[in-house]
PASEBA-1860 file (N, C-alpha, C; in nm, 3 decimals):
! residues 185
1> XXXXXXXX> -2.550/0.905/-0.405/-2.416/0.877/-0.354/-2.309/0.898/-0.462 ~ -2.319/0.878/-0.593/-2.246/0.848/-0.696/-2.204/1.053/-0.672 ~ -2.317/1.135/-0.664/-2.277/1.269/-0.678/-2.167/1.340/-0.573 ~ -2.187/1.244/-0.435/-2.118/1.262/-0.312/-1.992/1.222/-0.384 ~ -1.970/1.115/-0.445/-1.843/1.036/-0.453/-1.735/1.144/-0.556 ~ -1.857/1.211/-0.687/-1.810/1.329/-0.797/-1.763/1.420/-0.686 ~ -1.818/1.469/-0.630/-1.738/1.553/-0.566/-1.611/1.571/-0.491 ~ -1.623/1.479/-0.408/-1.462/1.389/-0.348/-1.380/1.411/-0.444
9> XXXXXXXX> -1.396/1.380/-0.559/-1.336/1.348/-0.652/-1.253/1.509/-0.726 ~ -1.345/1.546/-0.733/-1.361/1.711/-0.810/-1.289/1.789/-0.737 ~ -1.324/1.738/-0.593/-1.222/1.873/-0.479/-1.104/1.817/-0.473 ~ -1.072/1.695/-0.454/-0.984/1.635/-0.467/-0.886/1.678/-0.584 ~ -0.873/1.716/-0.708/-0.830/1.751/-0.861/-0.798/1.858/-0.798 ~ -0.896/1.974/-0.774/-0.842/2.035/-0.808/-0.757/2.146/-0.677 ~ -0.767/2.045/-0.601/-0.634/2.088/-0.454/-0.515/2.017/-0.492 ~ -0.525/1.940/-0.600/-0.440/1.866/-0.663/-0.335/1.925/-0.711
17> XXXXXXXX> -0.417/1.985/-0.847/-0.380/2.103/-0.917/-0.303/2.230/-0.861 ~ -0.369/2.267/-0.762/-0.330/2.361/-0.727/-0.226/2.340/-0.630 ~ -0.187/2.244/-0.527/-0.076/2.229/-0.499/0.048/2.204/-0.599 ~ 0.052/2.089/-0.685/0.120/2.032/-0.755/0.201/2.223/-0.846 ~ 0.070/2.286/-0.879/0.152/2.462/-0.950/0.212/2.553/-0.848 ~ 0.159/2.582/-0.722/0.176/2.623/-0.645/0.317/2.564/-0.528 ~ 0.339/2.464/-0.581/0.465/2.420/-0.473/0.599/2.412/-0.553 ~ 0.622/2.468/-0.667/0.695/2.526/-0.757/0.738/2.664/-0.715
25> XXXXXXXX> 0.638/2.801/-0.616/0.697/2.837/-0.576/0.811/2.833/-0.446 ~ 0.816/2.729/-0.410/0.941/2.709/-0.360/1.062/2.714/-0.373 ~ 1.099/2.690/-0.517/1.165/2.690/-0.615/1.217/2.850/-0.593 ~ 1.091/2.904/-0.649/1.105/3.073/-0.675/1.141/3.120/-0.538 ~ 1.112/3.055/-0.406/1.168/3.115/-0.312/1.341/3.095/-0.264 ~ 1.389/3.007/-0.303/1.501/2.968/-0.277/1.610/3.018/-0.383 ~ 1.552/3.085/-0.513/1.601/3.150/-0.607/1.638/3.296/-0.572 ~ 1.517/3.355/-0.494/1.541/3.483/-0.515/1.655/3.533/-0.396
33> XXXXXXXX> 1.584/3.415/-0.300/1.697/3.437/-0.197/1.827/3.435/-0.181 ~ 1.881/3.349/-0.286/1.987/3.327/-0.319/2.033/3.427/-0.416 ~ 1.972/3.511/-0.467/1.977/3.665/-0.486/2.017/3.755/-0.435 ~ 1.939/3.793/-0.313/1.902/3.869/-0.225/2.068/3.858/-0.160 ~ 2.125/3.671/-0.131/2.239/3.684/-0.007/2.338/3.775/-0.151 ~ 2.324/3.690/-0.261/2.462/3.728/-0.333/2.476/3.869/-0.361 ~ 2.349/3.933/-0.395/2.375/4.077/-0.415/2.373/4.137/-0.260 ~ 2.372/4.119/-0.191/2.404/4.179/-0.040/2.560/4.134/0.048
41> XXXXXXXX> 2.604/4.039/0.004/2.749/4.008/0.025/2.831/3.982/-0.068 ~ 2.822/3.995/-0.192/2.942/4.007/-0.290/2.928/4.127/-0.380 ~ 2.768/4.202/-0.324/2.754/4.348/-0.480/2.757/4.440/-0.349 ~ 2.755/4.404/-0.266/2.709/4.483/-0.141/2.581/4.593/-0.201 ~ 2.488/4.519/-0.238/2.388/4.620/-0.272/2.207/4.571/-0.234 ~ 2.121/4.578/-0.156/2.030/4.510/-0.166/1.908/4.620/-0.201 ~ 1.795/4.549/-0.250/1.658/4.563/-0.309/1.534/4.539/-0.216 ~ 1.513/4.627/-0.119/1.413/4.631/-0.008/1.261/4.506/-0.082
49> XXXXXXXX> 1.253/4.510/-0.222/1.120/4.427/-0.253/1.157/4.313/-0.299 ~ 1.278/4.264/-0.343/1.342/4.144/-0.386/1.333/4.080/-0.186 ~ 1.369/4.119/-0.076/1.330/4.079/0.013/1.219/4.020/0.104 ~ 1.106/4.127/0.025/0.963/4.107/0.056/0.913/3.987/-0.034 ~ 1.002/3.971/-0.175/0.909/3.879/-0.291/0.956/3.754/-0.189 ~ 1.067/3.712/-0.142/1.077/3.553/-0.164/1.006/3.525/-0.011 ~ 0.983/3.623/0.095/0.898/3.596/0.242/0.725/3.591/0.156 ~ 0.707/3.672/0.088/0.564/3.672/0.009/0.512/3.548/-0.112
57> XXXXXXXX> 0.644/3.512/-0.138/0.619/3.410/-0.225/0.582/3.298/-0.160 ~ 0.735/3.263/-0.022/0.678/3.165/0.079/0.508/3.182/0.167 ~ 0.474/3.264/0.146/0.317/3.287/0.223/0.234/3.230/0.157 ~ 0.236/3.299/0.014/0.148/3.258/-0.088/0.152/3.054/-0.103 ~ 0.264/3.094/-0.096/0.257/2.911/-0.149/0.180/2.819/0.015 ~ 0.263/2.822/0.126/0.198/2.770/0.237/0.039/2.756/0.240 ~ -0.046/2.895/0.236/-0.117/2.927/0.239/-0.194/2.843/0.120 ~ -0.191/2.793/-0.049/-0.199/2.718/-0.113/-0.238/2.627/-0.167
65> XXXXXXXX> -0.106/2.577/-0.103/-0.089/2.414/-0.104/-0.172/2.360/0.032 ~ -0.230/2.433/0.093/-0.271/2.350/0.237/-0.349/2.253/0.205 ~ -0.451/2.288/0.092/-0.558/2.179/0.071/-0.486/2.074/0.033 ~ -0.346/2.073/-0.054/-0.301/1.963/-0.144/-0.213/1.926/0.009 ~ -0.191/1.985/0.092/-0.130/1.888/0.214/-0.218/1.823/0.295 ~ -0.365/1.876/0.272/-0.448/1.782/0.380/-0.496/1.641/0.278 ~ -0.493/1.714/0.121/-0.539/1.586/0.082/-0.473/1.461/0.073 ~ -0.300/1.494/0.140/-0.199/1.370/0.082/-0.179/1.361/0.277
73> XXXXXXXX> -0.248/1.376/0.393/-0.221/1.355/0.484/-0.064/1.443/0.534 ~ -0.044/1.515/0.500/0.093/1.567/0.518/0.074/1.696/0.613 ~ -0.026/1.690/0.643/-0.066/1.806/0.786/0.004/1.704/0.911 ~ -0.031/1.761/0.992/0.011/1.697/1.149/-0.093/1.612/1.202 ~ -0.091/1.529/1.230/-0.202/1.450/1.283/-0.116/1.309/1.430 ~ -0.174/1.330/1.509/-0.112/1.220/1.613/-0.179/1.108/1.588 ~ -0.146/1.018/1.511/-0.244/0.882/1.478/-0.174/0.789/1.551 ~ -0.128/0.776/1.649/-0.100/0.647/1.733/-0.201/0.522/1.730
81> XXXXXXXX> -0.335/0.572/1.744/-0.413/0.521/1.747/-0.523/0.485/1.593 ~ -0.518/0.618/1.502/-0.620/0.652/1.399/-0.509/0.553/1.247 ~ -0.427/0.491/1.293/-0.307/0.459/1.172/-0.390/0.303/1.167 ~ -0.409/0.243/1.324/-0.455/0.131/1.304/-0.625/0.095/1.327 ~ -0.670/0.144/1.309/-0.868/0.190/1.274/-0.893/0.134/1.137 ~ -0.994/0.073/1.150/-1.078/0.050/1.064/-1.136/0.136/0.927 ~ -1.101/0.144/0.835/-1.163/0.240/0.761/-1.294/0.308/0.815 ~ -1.411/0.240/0.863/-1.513/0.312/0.917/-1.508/0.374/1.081
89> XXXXXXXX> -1.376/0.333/1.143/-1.316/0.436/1.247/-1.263/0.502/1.209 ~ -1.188/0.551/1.084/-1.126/0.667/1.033/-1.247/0.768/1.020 ~ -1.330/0.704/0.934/-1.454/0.788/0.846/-1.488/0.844/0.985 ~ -1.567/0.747/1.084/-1.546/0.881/1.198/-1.527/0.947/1.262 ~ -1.387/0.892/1.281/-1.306/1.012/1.327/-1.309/1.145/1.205 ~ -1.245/1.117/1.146/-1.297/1.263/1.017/-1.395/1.335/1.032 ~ -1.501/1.241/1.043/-1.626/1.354/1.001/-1.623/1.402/1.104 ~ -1.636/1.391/1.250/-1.618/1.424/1.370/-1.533/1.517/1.383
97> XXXXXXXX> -1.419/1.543/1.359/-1.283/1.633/1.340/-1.355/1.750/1.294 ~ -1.370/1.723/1.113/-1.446/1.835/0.999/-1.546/1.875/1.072 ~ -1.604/1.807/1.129/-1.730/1.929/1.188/-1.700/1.972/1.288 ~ -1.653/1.919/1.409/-1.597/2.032/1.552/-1.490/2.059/1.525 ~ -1.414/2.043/1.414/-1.294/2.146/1.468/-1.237/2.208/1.363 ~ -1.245/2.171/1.196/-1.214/2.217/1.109/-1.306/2.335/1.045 ~ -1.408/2.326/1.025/-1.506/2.414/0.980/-1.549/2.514/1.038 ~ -1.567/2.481/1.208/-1.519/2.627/1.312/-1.389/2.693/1.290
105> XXXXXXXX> -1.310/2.624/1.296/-1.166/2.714/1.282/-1.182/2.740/1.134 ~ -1.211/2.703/0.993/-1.268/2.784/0.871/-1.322/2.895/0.936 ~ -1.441/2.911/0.982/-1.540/2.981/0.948/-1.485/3.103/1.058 ~ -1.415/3.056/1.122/-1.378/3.221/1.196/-1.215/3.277/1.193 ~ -1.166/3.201/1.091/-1.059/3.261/1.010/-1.110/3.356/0.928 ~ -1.195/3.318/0.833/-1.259/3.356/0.687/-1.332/3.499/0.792 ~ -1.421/3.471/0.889/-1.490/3.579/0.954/-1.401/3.706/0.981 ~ -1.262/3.661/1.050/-1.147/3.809/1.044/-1.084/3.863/0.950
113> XXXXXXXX> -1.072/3.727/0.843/-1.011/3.793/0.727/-1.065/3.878/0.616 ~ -1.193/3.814/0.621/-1.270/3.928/0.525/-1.283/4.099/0.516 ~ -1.295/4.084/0.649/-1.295/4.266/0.651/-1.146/4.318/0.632 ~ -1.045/4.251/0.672/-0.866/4.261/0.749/-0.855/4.250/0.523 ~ -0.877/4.164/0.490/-0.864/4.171/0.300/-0.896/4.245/0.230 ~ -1.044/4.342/0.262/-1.120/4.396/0.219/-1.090/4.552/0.223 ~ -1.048/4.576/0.380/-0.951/4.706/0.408/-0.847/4.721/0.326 ~ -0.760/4.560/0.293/-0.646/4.653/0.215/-0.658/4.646/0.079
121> XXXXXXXX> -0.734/4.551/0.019/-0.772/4.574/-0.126/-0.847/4.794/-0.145 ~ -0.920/4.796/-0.053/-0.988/4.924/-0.050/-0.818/5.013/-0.065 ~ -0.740/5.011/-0.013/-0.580/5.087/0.016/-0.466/5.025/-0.045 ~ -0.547/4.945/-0.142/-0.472/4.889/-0.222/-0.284/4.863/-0.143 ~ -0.261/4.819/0.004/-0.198/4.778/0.059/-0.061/4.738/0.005 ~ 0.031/4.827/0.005/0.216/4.769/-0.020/0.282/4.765/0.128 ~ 0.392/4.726/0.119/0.503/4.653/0.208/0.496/4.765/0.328 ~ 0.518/4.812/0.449/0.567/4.895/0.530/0.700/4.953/0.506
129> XXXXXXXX> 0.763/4.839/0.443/0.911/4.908/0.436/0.937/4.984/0.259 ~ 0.986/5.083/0.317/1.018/5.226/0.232/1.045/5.131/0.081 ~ 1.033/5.097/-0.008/1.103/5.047/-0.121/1.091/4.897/-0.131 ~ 0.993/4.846/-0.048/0.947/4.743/-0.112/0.804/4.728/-0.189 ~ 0.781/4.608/-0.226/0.669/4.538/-0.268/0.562/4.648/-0.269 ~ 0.467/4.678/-0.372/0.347/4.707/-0.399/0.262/4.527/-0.345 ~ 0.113/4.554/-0.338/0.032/4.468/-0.330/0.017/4.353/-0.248 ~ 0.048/4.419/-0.139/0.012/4.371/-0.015/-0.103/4.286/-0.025
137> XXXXXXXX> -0.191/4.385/-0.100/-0.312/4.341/-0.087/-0.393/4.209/-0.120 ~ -0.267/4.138/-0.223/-0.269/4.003/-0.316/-0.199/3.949/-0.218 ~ -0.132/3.909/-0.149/-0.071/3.844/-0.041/-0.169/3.814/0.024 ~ -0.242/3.951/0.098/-0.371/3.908/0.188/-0.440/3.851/0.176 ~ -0.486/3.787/0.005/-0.608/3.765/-0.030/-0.577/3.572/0.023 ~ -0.434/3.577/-0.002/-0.427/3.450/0.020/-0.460/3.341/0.141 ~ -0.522/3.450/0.220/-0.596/3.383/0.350/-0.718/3.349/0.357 ~ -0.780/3.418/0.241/-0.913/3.353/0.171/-0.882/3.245/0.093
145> XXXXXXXX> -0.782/3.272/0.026/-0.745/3.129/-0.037/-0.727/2.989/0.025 ~ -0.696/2.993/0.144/-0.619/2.902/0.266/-0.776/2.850/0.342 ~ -0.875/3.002/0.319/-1.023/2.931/0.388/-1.097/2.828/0.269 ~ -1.064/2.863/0.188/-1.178/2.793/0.058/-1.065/2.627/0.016 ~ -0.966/2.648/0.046/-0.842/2.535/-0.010/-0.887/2.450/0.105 ~ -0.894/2.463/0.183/-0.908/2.365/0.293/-1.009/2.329/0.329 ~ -1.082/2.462/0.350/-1.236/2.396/0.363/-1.328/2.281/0.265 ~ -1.271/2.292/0.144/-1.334/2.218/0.017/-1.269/2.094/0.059
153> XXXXXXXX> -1.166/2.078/0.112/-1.111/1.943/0.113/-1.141/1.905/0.216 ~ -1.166/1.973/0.360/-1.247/1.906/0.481/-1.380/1.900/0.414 ~ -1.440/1.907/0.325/-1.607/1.891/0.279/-1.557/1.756/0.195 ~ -1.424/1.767/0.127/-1.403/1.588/0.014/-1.398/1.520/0.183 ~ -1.321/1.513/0.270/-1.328/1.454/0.367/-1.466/1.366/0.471 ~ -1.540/1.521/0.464/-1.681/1.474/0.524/-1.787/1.394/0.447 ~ -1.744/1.447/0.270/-1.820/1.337/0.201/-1.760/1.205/0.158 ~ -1.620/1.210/0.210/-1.525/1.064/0.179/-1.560/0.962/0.277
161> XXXXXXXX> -1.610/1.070/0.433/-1.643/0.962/0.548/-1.782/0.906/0.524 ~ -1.853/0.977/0.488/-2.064/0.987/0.468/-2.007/0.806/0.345 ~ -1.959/0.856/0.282/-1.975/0.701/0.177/-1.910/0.580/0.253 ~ -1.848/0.599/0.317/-1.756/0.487/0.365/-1.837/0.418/0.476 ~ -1.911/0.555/0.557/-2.017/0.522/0.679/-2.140/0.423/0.618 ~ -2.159/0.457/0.453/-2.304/0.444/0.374/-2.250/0.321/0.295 ~ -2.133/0.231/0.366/-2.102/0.125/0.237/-2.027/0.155/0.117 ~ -2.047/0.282/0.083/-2.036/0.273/-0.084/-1.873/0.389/-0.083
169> XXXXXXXX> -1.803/0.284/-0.026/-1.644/0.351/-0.067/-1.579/0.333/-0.202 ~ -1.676/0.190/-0.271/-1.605/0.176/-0.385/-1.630/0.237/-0.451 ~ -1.733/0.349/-0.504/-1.722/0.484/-0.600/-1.627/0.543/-0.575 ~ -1.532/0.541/-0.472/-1.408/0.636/-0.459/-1.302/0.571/-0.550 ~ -1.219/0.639/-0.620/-1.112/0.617/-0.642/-1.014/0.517/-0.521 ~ -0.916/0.448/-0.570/-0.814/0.401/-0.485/-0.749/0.468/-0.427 ~ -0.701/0.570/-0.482/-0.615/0.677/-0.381/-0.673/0.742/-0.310 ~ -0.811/0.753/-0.324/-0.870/0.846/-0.173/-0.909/0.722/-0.094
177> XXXXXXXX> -0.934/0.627/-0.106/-0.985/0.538/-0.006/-0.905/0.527/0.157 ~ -0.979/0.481/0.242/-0.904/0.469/0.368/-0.843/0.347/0.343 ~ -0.765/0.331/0.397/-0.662/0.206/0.419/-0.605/0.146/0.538 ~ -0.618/0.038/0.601/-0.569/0.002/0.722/-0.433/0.009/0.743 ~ -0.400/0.024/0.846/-0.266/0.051/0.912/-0.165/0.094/0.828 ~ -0.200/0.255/0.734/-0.129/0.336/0.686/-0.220/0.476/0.704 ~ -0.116/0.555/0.626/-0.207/0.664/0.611/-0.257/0.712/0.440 ~ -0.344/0.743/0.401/-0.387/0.759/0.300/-0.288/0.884/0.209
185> X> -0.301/0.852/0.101/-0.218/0.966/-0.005/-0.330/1.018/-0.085
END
């Protein structure tokens, strides 16, 4: 159990990580855009790939941060009911969720995207439009990124519920623990 609990823990860090660097490009998106208006209404001049960076930057980041939004509850969830549950009615509702509905919808995202990534890495993939963006193909990849970001954190999930089901929530950290009548951070 203690290895179940390392792991929670481990996926947990590092969707952490990677949101916490990754939601900085936001930043970079609201920069360039503010680029994009000023040199298009006061230079009257625009840059077909300065257009593509800050829609590509916003992809990249969404795509991301998803794991670091499922791990702080900041996805969508209708908890009318799941806000006031029992920690071990959360745990199964979760695990229940992660296995019918998260890990199917993983596994046949990841199933279209692989070949749809793989084509344009092979064509090394830039923008459609005449004078933008090279590397399409790094954009794309980020839908593999979005299968492995999330999926690792529906697996901290399924092993956050397995301990909680098994007694042993207190190897978890405080901040992953379930909590009554809130939602977890």
């Amino acid at each position: 159990m203690q290895v179940l609990a390392s792991l929670v823990r481990a996926i947990s860090a590092m969707n952490r990580i990677i949101g916490l660097v990754f939601a900085w490009l936001a930043l970079a998106v609201v920069l360039v855009c503010f680029v994009v208006v000023v040199q298009r209404y006061v230079f009257h001049i625009t840059f077909l790939w300065m257009q593509d960076l800050y829609v590509w930057l916003g992809g990249a980041m969404f795509t991301a941060v998803a794991g670091f939004a499922m791990l702080r509850d900041d996805h969508v969830r209708v908890d009318i009911l799941y806000r006031a549950w029992s920690p071990r009615g959360k745990a199964i509702a979760d695990l229940v969720g992660v296995a019918v509905f998260l890990f199917p919808f993983i596994a046949v995202i990841f199933a279209y995207a692989l070949p749809y990534v793989s084509r344009s890495w092979r064509l090394y993939e830039g923008s459609a439009n005449i004078g933008g963006m090279p590397g399409l193909f790094v954009l794309k990849s980020f839908i593999i990124v979005f299968c492995v970001v999330v999926g690792l954190q529906g697996l901290a999930w399924a092993l956050r519920a397995i301990l909680v089901l098994a007694g042993r929530e207190h190897l978890l950290p405080e901040d992953l623990r379930y909590r009554r009548g809130e939602i977890t951070q």
